[in-house]
C-alpha positions as CSV (number, residue, x, y, z in Angstrom):
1,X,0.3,9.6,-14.9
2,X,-0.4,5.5,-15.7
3,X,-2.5,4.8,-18.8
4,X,-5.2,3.6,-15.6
5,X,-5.0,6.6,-14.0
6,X,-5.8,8.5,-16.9
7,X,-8.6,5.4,-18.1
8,X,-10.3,6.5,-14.8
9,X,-10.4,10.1,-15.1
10,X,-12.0,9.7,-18.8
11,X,-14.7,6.5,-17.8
12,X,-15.4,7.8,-13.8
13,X,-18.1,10.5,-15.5
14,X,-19.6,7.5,-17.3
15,X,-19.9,5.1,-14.6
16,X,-21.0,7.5,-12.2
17,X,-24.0,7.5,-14.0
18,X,-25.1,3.9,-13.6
19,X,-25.9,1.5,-10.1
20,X,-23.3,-0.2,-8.7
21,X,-25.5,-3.3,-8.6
22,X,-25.3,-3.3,-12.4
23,X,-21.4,-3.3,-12.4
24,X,-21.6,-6.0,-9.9
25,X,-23.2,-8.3,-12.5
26,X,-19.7,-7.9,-14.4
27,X,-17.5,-8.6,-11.6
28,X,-15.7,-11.8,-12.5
29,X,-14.0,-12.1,-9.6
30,X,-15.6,-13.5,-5.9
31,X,-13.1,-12.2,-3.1
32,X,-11.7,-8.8,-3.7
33,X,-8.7,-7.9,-2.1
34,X,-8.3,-4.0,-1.2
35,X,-5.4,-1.6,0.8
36,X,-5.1,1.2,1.9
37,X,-2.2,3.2,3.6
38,X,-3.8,5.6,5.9
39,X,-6.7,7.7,7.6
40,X,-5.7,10.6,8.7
41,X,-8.5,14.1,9.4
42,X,-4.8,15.4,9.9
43,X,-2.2,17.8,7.6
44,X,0.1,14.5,7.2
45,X,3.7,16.1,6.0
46,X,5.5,13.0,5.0
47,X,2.5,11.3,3.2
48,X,1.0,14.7,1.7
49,X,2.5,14.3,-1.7
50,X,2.8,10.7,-2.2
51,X,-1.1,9.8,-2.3
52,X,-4.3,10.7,-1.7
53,X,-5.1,9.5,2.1
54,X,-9.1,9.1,3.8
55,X,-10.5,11.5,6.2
56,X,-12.2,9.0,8.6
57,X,-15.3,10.3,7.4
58,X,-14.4,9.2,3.7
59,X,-13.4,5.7,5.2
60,X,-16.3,5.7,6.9
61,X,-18.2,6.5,4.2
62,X,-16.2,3.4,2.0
63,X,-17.0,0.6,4.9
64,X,-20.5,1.5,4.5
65,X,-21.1,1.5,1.0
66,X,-19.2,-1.7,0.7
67,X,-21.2,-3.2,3.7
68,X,-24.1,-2.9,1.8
69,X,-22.6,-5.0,-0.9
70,X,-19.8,-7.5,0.1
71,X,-18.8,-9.4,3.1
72,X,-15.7,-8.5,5.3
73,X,-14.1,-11.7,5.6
74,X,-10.9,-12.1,8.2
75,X,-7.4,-13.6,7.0
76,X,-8.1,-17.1,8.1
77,X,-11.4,-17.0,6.6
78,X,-10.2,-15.9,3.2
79,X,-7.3,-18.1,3.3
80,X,-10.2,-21.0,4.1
81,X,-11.8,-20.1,1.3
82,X,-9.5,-19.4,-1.3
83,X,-7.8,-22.9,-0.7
84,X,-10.9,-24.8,-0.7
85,X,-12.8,-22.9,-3.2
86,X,-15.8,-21.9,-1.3
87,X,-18.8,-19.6,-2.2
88,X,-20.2,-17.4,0.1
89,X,-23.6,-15.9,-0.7
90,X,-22.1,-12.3,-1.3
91,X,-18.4,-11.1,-2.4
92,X,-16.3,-10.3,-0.3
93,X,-14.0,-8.5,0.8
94,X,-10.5,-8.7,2.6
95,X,-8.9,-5.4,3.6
96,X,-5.3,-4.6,4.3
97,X,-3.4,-1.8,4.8
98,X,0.3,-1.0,4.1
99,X,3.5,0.5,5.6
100,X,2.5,-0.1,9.4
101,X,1.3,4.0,10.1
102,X,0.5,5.2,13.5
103,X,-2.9,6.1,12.9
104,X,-3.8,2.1,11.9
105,X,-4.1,1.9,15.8
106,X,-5.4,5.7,16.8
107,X,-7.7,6.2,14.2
108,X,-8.5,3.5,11.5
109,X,-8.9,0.2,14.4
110,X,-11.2,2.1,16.6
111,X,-13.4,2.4,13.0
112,X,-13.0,-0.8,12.2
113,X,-13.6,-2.6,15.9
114,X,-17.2,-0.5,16.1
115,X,-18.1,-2.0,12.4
116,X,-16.9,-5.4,13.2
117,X,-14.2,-5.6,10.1
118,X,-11.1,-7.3,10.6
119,X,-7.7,-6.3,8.8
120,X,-4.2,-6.7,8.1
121,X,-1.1,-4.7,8.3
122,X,1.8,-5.2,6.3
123,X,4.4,-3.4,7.8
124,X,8.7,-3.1,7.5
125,X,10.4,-4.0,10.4
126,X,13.0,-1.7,9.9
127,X,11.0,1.3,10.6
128,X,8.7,-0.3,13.6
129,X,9.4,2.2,17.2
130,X,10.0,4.7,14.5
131,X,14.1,4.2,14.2
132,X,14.0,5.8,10.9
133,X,11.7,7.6,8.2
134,X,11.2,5.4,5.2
135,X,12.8,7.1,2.1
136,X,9.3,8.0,0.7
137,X,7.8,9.5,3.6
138,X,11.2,11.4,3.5
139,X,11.1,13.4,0.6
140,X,7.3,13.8,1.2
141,X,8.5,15.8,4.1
142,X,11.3,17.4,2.8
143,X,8.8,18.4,0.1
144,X,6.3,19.8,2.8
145,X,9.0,21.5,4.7
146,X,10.1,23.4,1.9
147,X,7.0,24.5,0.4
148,X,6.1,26.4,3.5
149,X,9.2,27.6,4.3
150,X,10.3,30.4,2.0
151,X,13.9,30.8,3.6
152,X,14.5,26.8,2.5
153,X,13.0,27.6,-1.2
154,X,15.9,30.4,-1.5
155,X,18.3,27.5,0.3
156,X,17.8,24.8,-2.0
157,X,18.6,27.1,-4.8
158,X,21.8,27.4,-3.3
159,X,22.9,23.8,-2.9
160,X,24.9,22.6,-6.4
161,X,24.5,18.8,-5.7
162,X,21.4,19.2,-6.5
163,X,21.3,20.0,-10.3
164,X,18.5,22.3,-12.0
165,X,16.0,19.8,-11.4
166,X,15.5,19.6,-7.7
167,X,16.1,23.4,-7.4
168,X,13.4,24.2,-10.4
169,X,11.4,21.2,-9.4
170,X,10.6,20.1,-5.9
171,X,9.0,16.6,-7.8
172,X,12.0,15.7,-8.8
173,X,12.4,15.5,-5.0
174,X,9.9,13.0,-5.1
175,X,11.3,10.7,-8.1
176,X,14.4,10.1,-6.3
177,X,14.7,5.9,-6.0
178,X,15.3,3.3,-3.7
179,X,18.7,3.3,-4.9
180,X,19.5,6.7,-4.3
181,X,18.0,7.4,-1.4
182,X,21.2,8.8,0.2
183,X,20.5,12.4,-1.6
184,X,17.4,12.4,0.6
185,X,19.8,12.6,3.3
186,X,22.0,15.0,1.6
187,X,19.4,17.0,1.0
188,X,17.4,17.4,4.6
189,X,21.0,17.2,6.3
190,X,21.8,20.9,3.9
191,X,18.0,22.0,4.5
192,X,18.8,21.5,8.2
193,X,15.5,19.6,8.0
194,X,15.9,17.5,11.4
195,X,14.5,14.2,10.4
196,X,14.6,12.5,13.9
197,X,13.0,15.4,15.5
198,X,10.1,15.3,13.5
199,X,10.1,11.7,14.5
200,X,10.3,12.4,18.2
201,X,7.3,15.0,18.0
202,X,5.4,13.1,15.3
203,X,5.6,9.3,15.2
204,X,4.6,8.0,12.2
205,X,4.9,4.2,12.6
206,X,3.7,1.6,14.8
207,X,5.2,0.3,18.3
208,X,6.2,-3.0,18.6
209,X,3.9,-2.3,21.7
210,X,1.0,-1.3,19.3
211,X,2.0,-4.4,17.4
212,X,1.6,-7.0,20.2
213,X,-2.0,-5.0,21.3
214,X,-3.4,-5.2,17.5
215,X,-2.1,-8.7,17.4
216,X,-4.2,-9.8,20.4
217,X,-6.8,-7.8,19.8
218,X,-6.9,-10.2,16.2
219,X,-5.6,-7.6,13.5
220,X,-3.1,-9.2,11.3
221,X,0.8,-8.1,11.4
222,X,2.6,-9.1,8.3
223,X,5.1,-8.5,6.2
224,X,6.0,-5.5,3.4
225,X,10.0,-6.3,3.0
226,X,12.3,-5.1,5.1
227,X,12.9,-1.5,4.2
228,X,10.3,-0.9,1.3
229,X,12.3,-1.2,-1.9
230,X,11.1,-0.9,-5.1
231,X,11.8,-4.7,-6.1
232,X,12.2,-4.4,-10.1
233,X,15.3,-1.8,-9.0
234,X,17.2,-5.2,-6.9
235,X,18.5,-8.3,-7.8
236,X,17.0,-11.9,-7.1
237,X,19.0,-12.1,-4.5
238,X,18.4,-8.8,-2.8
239,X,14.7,-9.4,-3.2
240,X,15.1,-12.9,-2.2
241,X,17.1,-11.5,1.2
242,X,14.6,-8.4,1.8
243,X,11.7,-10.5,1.5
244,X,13.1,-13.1,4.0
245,X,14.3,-10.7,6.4
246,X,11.4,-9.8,7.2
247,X,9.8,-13.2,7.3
248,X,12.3,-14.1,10.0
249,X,10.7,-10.8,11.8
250,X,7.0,-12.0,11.8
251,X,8.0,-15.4,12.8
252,X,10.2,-14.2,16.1
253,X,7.7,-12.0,17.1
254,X,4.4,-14.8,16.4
255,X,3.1,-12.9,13.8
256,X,1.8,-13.8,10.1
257,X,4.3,-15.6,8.3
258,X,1.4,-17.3,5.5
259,X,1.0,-13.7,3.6
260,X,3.4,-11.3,2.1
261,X,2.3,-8.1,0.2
262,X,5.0,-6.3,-2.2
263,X,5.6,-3.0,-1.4
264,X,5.0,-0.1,-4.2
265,X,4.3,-3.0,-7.1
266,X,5.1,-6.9,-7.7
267,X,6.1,-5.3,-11.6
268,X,8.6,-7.3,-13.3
269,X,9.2,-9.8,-10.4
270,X,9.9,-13.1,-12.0
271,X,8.6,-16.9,-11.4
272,X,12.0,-17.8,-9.7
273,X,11.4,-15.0,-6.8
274,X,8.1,-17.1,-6.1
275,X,9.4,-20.3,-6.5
276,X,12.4,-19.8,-4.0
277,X,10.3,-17.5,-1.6
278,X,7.5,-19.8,-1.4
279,X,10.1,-23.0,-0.9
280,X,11.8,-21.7,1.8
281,X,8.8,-20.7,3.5
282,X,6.4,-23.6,3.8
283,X,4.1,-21.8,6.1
284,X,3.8,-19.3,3.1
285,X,-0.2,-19.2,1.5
286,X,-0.5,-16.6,-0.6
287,X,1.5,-13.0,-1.9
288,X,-0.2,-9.8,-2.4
289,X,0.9,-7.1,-5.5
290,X,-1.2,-4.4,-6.1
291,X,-2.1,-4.1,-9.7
292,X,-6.0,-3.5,-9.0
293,X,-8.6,-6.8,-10.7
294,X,-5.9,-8.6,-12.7
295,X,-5.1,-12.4,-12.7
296,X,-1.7,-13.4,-12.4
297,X,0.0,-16.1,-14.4
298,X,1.5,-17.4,-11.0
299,X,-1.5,-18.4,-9.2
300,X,-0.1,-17.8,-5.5
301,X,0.3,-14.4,-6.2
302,X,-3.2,-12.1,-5.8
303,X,-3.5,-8.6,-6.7
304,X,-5.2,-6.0,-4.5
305,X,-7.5,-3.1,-5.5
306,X,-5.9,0.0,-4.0
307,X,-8.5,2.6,-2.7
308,X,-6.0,6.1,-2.7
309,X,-6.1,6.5,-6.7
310,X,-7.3,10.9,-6.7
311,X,-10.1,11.7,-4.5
312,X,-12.6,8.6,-5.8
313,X,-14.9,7.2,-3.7
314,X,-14.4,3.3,-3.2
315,X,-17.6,2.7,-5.1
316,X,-16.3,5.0,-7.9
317,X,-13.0,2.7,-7.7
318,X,-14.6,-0.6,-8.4
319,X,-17.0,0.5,-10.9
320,X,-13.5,1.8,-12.6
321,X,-11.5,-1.1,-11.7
322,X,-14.5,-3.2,-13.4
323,X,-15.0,-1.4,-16.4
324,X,-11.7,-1.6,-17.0
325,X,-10.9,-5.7,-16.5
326,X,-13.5,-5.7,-19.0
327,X,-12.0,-3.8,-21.6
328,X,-9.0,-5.8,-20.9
329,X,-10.3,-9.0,-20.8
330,X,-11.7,-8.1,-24.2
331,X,-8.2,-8.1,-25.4
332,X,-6.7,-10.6,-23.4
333,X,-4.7,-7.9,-21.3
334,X,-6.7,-9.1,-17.6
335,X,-3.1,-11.5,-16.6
336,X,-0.1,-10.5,-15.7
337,X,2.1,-13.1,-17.5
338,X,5.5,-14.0,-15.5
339,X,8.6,-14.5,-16.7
């Protein structure tokens, strides 16, 4: 559990307590940036143990409460007024969402359409048409499959590649990296978990048809990397070559190529990733990490507020997310200083 994660369990009693209108006086910043991953009133297997997802009555529930207090600006909009420093009579807000799911177009759009909010996707190419299960949404099902399957918890026992941790621990399941991603393989291959099956039955990312419909329809496709790595585990060049891979991907297809968002976390990236990145692409605006209300010493790269931290409200979020830039500002903690 992050030092923030535990911040939030100790203040969200406190600021539960008080308005949000009397946080709002303390929020220093004019366009906040959120994401979320998914809505789902569904029992969603290879998401269940990697965060807390919305019903769509909880995201409801979000749009409206921040409705009454920000405006929901599109991409085009924001990037307007970001680069020429407007102010708009309230906040607002820009909303994304991440990892390109299936229920962005079945169940979050048609929410989002009947409010009039407009959004962005990031999404990685490599899983669009659902080709393959990303390697986190892999061992969230393998995970899923095992817990309610008592023959496969007596199985995994039985498997020695695995060491006493995955067979005392299904989270260690979970900790498995980027790099090692193979033994997620291994693992569902000796399970005889069939990972394109549940693919078939249950597709979890968008179509490239989806994609075309959102796009016309004026929801924002853009990139996430390639494959979702965890970029402080690659090298500059790797995240120099993920990163433009799937550039090249939103350009072929006419999608966003001004706006990039890291997936997992920008942690650790350095100032020469943004300097090449952003001089190869000249088309490129802004990047996204997602390090909640923080400033970043390299200006070009924002930071979103996500809104899947436990079962918080988003108002309980943001009063958290601004009590705690001010206790960080306090100690000049509120930047994330580059290398």
């Amino acid at each position: 559990m992050s030092f923030k994660t535990k911040f939030f369990r100790l203040s969200n009693p406190i600021t539960k307590t008080i308005s949000f209108e009397k946080f709002s006086q303390k929020l220093s910043f004019h366009d906040l940036i959120l994401v979320y991953h998914l809505v789902s009133d569904q029992d969603v297997k290879h998401v269940k143990h990697l965060f807390h997802y919305r019903s769509a009555k909880q995201f409801e529930n979000d749009l409206d409460f921040l409705l009454r207090h920000f405006e929901f600006v599109d991409w085009n909009t924001f990037l307007k007024n970001k680069i020429e420093k407007v102010k708009t009579k309230k906040p607002t807000i820009f909303l994304t969402f991440d990892d390109g799911y299936s229920e962005f177009y079945d169940v979050i759009v048609p929410i989002l359409k009947r409010k009039g909010i407009y959004a962005v996707n990031f999404i990685n190419p490599k899983f669009i048409d659902n080709k393959e299960l990303m390697w986190r949404n892999k061992a969230s099902l393998i995970v899923s499959e095992v817990k309610e399957n008592r023959a496969l918890q007596n199985k995994i026992s039985e498997f020695q590649n695995f060491g006493d941790d995955v067979k005392n621990n299904l989270n260690s399941i979970l900790k498995i990296n980027f790099k090692n991603q193979n033994q997620l393989n291994e693992i569902a291959e000796f399970l005889e978990i069939d990972v394109e099956n549940y693919l078939k039955k249950n597709p979890v990312y968008l179509t490239t048809d989806q994609l075309f419909k959102l796009r016309n329809d004026g929801f924002g496709i853009s990139s996430h990397g390639w494959d979702h790595p965890l970029y402080n585990q690659l090298s500059l060049s790797e995240q120099l070559e993920n990163t433009q891979k799937s550039l090249d991907f939103m350009d072929q297809n006419q999608f966003l190529t001004d706006t990039f968002a890291f997936p997992f976390t920008d942690h650790l990236v350095t100032n020469k990733f943004f300097d090449s990145i952003f001089s190869h692409n000249p088309d490129l605006k802004f990047t996204f990490g997602a390090a909640g209300l923080k400033l970043d010493s390299y200006a070009k790269n924002l930071q979103r507020i996500p809104i899947e931290i436990g079962n918080y409200s988003a108002e309980e979020i943001l009063k958290n997310e601004i009590f705690y830039y001010q206790l960080l500002k306090k100690f000049n903690k509120n930047m994330i200083i580059r290398s």
